[in-house]
GUKOL-462051 format. One record per atom (N, C-alpha, C): residue number from 1; residue in one letter; chain; atom name; y, x, z. Coordinates in steps of 0.001 Angstrom, whole numbers. Atoms other than C-alpha are relative to their C-alpha. Last residue first. Layout:
// GUKOL-462051
{NUM,'a','A','CA',{Y,X,Z}},
...
END
This chain:
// GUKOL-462051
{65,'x','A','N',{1387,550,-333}},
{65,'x','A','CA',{-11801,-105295,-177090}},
{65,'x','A','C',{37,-1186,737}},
{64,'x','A','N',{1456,396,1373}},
{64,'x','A','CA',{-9163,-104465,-179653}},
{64,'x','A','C',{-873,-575,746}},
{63,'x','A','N',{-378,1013,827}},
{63,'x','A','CA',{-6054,-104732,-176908}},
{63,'x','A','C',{-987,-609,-748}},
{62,'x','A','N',{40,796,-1098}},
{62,'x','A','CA',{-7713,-101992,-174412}},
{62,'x','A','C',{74,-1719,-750}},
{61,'x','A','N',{1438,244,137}},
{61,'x','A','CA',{-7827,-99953,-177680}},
{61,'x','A','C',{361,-1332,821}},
{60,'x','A','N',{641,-15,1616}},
{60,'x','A','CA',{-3976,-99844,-178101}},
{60,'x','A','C',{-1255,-458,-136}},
{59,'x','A','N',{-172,1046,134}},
{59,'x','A','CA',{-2951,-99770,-174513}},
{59,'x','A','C',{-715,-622,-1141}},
{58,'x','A','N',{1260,351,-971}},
{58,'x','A','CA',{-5310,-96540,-173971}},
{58,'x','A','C',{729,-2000,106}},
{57,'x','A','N',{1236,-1,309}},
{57,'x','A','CA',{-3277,-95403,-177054}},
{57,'x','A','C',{-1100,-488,339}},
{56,'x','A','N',{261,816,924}},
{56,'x','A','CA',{-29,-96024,-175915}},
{56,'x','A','C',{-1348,-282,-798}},
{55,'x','A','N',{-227,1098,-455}},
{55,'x','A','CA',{-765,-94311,-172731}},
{55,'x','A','C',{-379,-1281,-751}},
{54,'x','A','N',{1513,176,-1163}},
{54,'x','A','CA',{-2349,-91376,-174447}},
{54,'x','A','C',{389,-1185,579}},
{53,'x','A','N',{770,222,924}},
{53,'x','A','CA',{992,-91170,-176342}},
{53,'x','A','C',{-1347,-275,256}},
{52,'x','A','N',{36,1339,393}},
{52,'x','A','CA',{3141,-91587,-173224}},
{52,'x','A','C',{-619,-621,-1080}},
{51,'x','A','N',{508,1161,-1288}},
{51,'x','A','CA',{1173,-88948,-171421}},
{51,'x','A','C',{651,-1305,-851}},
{50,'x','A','N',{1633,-86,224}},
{50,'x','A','CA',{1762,-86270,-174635}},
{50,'x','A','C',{-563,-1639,743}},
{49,'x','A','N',{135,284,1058}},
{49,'x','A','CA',{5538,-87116,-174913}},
{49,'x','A','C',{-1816,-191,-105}},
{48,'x','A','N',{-69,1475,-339}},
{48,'x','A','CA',{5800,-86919,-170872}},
{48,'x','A','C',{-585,-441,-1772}},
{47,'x','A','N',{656,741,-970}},
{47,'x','A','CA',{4598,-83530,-171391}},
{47,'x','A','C',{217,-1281,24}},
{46,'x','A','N',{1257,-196,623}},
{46,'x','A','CA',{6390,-81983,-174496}},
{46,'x','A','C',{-1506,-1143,845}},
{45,'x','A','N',{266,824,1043}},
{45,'x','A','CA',{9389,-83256,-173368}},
{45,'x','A','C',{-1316,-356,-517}},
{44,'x','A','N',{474,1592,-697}},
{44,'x','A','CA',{8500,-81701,-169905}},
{44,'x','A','C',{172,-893,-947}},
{43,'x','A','N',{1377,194,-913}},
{43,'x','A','CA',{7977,-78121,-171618}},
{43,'x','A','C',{-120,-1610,306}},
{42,'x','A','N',{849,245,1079}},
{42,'x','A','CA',{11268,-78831,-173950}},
{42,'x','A','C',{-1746,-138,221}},
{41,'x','A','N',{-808,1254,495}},
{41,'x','A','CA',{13279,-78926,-170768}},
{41,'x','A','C',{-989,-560,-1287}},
{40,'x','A','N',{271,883,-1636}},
{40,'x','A','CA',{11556,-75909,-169110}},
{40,'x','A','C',{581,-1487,-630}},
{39,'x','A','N',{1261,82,471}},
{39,'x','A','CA',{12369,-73975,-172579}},
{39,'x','A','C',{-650,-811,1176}},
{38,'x','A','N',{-49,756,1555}},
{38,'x','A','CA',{15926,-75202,-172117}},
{38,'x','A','C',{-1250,186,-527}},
{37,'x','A','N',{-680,1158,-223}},
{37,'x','A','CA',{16242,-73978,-168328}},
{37,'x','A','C',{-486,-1017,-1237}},
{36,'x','A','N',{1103,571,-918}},
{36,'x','A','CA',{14525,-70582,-169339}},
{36,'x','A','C',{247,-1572,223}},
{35,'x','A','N',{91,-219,-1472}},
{35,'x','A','CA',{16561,-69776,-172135}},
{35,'x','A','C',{-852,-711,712}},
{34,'x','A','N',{-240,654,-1016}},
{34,'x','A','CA',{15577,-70230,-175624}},
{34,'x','A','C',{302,561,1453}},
{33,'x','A','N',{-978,-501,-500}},
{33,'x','A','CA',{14624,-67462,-177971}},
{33,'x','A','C',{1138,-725,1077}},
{32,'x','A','N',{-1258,490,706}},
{32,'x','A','CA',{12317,-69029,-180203}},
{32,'x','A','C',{1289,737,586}},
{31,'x','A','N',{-38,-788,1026}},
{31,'x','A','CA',{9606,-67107,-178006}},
{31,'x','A','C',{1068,-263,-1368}},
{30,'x','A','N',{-128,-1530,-506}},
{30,'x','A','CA',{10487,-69135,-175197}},
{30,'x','A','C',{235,1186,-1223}},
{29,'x','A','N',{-1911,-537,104}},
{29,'x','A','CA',{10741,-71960,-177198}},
{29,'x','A','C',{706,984,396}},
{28,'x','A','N',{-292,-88,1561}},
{28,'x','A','CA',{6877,-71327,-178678}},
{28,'x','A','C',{1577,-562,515}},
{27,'x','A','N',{490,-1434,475}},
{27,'x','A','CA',{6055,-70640,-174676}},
{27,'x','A','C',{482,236,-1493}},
{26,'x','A','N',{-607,-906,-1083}},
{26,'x','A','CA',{7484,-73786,-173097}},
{26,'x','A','C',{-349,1652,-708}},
{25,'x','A','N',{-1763,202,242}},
{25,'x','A','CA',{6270,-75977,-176119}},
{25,'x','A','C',{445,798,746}},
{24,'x','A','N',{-106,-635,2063}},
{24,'x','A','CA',{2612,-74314,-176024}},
{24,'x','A','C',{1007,-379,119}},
{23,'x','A','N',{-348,-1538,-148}},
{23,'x','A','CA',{2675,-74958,-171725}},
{23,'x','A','C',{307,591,-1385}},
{22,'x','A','N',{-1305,-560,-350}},
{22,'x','A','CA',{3730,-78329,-172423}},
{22,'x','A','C',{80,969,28}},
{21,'x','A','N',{-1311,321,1122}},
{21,'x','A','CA',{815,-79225,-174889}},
{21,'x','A','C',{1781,492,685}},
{20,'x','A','N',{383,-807,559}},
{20,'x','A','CA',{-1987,-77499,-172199}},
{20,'x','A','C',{1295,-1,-1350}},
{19,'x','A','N',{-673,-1313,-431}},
{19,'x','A','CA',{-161,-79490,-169505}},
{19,'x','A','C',{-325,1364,-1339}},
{18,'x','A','N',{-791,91,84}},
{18,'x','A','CA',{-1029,-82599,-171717}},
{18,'x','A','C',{944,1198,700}},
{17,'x','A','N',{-197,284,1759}},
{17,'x','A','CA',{-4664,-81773,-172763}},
{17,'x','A','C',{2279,281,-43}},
{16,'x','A','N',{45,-1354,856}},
{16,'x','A','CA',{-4832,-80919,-169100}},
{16,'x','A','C',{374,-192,-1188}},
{15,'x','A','N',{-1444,-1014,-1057}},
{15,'x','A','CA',{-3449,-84523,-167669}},
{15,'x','A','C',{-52,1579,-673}},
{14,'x','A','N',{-885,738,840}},
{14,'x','A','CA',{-5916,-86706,-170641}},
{14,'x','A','C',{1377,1406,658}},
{13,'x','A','N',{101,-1114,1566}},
{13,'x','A','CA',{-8936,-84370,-169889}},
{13,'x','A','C',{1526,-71,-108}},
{12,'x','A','N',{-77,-1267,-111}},
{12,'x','A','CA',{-8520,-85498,-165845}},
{12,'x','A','C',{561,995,-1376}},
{11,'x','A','N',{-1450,-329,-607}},
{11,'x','A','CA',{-7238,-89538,-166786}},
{11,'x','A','C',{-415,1786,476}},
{10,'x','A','N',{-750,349,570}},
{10,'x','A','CA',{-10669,-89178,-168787}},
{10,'x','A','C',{1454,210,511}},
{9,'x','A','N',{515,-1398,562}},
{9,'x','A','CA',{-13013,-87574,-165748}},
{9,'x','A','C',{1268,-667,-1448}},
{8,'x','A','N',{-601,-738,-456}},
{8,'x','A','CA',{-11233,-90388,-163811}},
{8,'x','A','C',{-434,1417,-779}},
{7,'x','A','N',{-1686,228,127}},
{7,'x','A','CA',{-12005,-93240,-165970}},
{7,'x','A','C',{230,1158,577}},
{6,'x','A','N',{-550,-359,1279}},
{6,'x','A','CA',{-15793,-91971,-166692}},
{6,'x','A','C',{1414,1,-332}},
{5,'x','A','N',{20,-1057,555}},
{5,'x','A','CA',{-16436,-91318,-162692}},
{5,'x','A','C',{430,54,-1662}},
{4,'x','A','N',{-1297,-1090,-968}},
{4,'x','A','CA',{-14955,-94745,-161981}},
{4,'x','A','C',{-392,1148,-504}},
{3,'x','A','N',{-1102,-658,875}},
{3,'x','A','CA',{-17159,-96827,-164762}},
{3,'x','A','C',{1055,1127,30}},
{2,'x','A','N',{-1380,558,-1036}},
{2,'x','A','CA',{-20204,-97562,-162322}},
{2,'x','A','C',{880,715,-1211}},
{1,'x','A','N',{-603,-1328,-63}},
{1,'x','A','CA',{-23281,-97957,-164881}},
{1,'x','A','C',{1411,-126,577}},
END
Protein backbone atom coordinates (compact mmCIF):
# COMPACT_ATOMS: atom_id res chain seq x y z
CA UNK A 1 0.00 0.00 0.00
CA UNK A 2 1.74 3.39 -1.28
CA UNK A 3 1.75 5.63 1.99
CA UNK A 4 1.73 9.22 -0.02
CA UNK A 5 -2.04 9.56 -0.33
CA UNK A 6 -2.35 8.73 3.68
CA UNK A 7 0.60 11.38 4.55
CA UNK A 8 -0.88 14.02 2.50
CA UNK A 9 -4.61 13.49 3.29
CA UNK A 10 -3.09 13.81 7.15
CA UNK A 11 -0.71 16.97 6.60
CA UNK A 12 -4.44 18.21 4.77
CA UNK A 13 -6.74 17.40 8.21
CA UNK A 14 -3.65 18.49 10.29
CA UNK A 15 -3.58 22.40 8.19
CA UNK A 16 -7.66 22.73 8.56
CA UNK A 17 -7.91 21.48 12.10
CA UNK A 18 -5.32 24.32 12.57
CA UNK A 19 -6.96 27.18 10.47
CA UNK A 20 -10.22 26.00 12.04
CA UNK A 21 -8.30 26.73 15.76
CA UNK A 22 -7.08 30.22 14.44
CA UNK A 23 -10.21 31.24 13.00
CA UNK A 24 -12.02 30.41 16.86
CA UNK A 25 -9.03 32.54 18.49
CA UNK A 26 -9.50 35.44 15.88
CA UNK A 27 -13.26 35.45 16.43
CA UNK A 28 -13.46 34.74 20.51
CA UNK A 29 -10.81 37.98 20.63
CA UNK A 30 -12.76 39.72 18.35
CA UNK A 31 -15.68 39.31 20.37
CA UNK A 32 -13.48 39.99 23.62
CA UNK A 33 -13.17 43.26 22.22
CA UNK A 34 -9.72 43.24 20.74
CA UNK A 35 -8.68 45.18 17.83
CA UNK A 36 -8.08 43.82 14.60
CA UNK A 37 -4.14 43.76 14.71
CA UNK A 38 -4.32 41.90 18.24
CA UNK A 39 -7.06 39.49 17.22
CA UNK A 40 -4.77 38.73 13.95
CA UNK A 41 -1.92 38.18 16.48
CA UNK A 42 -3.79 35.76 18.67
CA UNK A 43 -5.17 34.02 15.23
CA UNK A 44 -1.40 33.07 14.28
CA UNK A 45 -0.68 32.12 17.99
CA UNK A 46 -3.40 30.01 17.78
CA UNK A 47 -1.97 28.55 14.44
CA UNK A 48 1.59 27.95 14.82
CA UNK A 49 0.49 26.59 18.48
CA UNK A 50 -1.81 23.99 16.73
CA UNK A 51 1.14 22.98 13.88
CA UNK A 52 3.73 22.79 16.59
CA UNK A 53 1.54 20.43 18.63
CA UNK A 54 0.80 18.07 15.68
CA UNK A 55 4.49 18.32 15.04
CA UNK A 56 5.36 17.23 18.45
CA UNK A 57 3.08 14.58 18.24
CA UNK A 58 4.04 13.13 14.79
CA UNK A 59 7.67 13.29 16.55
CA UNK A 60 6.26 11.48 19.49
CA UNK A 61 4.79 8.37 17.71
CA UNK A 62 7.51 8.27 14.99
CA UNK A 63 9.86 7.60 18.23
CA UNK A 64 7.49 4.47 19.59
CA UNK A 65 7.77 2.54 16.36
Amino acid sequence: MNPIPIVLLTIALVLVVAVLAAAGAGKLARLNGASYPTALTRAAVAFAATLTLASALTTALAACR
